[in-house]
C-alpha positions as CSV (number, residue, x, y, z in Angstrom):
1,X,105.8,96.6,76.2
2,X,109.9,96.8,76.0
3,X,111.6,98.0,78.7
4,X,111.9,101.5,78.8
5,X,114.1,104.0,81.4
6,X,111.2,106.6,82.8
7,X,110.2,108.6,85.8
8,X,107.2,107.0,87.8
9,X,105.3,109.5,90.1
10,X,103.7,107.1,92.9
11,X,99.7,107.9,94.3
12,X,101.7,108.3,97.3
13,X,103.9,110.9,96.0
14,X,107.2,109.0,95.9
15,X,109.5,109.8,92.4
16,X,111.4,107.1,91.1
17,X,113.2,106.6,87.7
18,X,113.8,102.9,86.7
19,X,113.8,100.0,83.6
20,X,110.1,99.8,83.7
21,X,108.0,97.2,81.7
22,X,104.6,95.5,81.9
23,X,104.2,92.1,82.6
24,X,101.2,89.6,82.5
25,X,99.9,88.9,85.7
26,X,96.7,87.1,87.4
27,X,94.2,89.2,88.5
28,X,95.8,91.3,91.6
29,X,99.1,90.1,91.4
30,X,101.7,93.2,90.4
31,X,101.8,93.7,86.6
32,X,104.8,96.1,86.5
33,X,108.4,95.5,86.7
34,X,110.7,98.0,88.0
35,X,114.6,97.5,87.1
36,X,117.1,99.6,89.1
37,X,115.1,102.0,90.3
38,X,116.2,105.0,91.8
39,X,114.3,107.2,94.1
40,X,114.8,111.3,92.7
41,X,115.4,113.3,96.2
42,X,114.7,117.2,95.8
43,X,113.0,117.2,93.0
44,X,111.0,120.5,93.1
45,X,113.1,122.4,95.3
46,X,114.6,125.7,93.4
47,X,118.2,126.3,92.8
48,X,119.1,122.3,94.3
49,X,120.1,119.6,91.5
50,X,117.7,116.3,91.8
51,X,119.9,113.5,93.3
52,X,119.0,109.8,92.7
53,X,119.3,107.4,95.5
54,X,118.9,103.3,95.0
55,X,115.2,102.4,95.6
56,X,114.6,100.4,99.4
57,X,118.6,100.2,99.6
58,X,118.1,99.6,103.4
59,X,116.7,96.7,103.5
60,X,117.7,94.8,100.6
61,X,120.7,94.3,97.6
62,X,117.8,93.4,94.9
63,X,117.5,95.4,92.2
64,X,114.4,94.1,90.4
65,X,110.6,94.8,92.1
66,X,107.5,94.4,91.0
67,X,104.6,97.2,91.3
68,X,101.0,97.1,90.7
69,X,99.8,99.5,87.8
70,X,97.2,100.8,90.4
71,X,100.0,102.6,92.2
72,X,101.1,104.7,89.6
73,X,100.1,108.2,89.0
74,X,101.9,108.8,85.8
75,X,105.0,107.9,84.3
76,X,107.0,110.6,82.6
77,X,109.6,111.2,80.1
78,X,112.9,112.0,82.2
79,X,114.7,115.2,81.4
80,X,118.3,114.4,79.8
81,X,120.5,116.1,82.7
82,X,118.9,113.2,84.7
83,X,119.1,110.7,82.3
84,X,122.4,110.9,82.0
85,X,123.2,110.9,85.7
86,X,120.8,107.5,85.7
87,X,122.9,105.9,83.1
88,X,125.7,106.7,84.9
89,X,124.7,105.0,88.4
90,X,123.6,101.8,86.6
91,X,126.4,101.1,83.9
């Protein structure tokens, strides 16, 4: 799988976009590698714009983590308005 920019809905609920792609992995060991990924704050609220905060920036400057497939609800297409807005945070 190539590395792709998409919006991943946690089991937990959380909403990130990142550079996702699959990786091979041992039994249990995360098979999914996210790459600059963003948490989307306000999401579903009506007449507020989605913002995109960096992913776990409190407690570390690394931009790569890795994810079990497990943990994933779905991963979506992002809509362009916040494509762009990703593109511009990560150039």
């Amino acid at each position: 799988m190539e590395t792709e920019i998409k919006c991943i809905v946690t089991v937990n609920n959380i909403i990130l976009m990142a550079k996702i792609e699959e990786v091979g992995s041992e039994l249990g060991e995360p098979d999914c590698k996210l790459t600059d990924p963003f948490l989307i704050k306000n999401p579903q609220i009506e007449g507020m714009n989605s913002t995109l905060e960096p992913w776990l920036k409190e407690y570390t400057k690394q931009n790569e983590f890795m994810l079990h497939s497990d943990k994933i609800l779905t991963i979506i297409e992002p809509k362009p308005t916040l494509l762009e807005k990703y593109l511009e945070l990560t150039a």
